[in-house]
C-alpha positions in Angstrom: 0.0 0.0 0.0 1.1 3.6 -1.1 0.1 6.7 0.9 0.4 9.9 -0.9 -0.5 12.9 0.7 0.4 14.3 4.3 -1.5 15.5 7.3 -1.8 15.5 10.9 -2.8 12.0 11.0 0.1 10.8 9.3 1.8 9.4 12.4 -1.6 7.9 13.2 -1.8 6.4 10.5 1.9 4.8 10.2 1.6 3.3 13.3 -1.6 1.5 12.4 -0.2 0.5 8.6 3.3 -0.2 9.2 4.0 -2.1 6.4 2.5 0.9 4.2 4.5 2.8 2.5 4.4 6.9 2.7 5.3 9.3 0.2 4.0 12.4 1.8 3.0 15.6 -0.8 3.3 14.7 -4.2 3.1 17.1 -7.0 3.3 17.4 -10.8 5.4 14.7 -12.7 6.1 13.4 -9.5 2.6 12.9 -8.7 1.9 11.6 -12.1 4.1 8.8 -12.0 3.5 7.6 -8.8 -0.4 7.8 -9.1 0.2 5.7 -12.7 2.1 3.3 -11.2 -0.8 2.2 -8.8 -2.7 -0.5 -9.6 -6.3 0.9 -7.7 -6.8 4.3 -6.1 -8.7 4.1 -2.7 -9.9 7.5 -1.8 -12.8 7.2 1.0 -13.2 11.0 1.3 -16.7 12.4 1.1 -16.6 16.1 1.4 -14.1 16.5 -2.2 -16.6 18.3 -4.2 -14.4 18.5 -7.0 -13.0 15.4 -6.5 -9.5 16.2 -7.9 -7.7 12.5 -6.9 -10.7 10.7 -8.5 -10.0 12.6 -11.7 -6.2 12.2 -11.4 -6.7 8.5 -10.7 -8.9 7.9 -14.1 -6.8 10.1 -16.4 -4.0 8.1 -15.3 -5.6 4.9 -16.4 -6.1 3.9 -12.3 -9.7 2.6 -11.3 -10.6 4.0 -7.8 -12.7 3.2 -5.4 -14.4 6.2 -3.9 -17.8 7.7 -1.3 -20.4 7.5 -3.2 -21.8 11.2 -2.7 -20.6 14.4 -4.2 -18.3 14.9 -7.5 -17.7 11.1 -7.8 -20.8 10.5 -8.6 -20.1 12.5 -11.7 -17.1 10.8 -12.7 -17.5 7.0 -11.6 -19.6 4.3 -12.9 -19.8 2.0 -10.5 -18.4 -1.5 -11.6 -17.4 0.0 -15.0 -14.4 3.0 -14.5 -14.4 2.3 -10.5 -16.1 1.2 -7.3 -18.5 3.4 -5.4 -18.5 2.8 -1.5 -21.9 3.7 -0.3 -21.8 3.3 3.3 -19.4 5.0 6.8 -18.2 1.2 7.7 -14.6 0.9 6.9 -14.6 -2.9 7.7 -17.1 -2.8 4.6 -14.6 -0.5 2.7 -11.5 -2.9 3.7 -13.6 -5.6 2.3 -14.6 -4.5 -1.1 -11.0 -3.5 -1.7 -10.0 -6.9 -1.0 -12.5 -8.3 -3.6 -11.6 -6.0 -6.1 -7.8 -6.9 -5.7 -8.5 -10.0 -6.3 -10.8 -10.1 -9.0 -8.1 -8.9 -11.9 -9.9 -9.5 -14.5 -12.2 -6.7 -13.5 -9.7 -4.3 -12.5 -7.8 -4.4 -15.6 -11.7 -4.4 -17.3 -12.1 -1.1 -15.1 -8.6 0.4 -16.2 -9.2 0.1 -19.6 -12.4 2.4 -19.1 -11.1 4.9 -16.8 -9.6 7.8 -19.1 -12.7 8.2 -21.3 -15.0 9.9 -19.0 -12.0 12.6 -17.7 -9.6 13.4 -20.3 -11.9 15.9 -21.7 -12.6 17.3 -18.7 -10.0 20.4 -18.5 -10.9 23.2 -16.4 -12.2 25.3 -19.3 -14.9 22.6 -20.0 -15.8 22.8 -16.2 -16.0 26.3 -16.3 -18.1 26.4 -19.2 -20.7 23.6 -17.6 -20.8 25.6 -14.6 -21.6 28.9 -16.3 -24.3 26.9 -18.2 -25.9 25.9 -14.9 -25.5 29.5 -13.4 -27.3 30.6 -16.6 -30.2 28.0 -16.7 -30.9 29.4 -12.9 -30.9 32.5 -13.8 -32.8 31.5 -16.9 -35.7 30.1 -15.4 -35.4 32.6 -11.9 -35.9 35.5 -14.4 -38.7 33.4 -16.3 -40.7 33.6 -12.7 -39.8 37.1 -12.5 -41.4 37.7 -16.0 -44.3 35.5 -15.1 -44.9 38.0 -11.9 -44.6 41.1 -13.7 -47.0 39.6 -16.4 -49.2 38.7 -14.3 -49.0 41.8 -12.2 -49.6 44.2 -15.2 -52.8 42.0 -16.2 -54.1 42.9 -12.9 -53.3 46.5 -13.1 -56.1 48.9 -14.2 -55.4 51.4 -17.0 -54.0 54.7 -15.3 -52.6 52.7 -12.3 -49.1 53.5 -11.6 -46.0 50.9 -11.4 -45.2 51.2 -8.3 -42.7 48.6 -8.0 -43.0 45.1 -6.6 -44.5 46.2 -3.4 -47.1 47.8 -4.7 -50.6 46.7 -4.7 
């Protein structure tokens, strides 16, 4: 096991997986090669919106298994590209790992699926898809705004004066 990555559990955590080996912060080329050498990414975290190691882990050609709740759900298909992990046991987590590593037919299956879903997905692209969902809010917030105001004027008598949206 490789632990890449540093923290203030990192002594915690060496004493409980001695016979893991840790890295600490990797970056870049560094990063790259090390994360391509892997043979399966485990990355239990839930709160990583953006989920920047799952992405790193498919466009490196590395199935991961990952919490199924936030960004991964985005970018892994369970049993296809990855493993989801839907539940806060790590016994349960420990488990399906173990399966996985030793079903190799389905992790090389998974690793030969992993880039497709991410290489496209530079942060221009993400940018873009995230201005298009800021825009179909505002889109359909300015819709109800213009249903209001219609609404309002077909109430208003001729002669009446706009008097904004408090007015009655």
């Amino acid at each position: 096991m490789v632990v890449v990555g540093d923290g203030p559990h990192r002594r915690r955590l060496s004493r409980l997986m001695p016979h893991a080996r840790f890295v600490g912060l990797r970056r870049g080329e560094d990063l790259a090669r090390i994360m391509a050498s892997l043979d399966l990414v485990v990355h239990p975290g839930a709160d990583e919106t953006f989920c920047q190691v799952v992405q790193e882990s498919l466009c490196s050609g590395v199935p991961v298994v990952t919490a199924a709740s936030g960004g991964p759900l985005d970018l892994v298909r369970h049993g296809d590209n990855g493993w989801l992990w839907a539940c806060d046991d790590p016994a349960v987590l420990a488990a399906q790992v173990a399966a996985i590593r030793e079903d190799r037919a389905s992790l090389a299956a998974a690793r030969d699926r992993t880039r497709p879903l991410v290489v496209g997905r530079t942060w221009d692209v993400i940018v873009d898809e995230l201005l298009d969902h800021y825009a179909h809010v505002f889109a359909a917030r300015s819709t109800d705004r213009v249903a209001v105001l219609v609404g309002r004027a077909a109430l208003r008598r001729p002669g009446d004066q706009n008097l904004g949206w408090g007015a009655r």
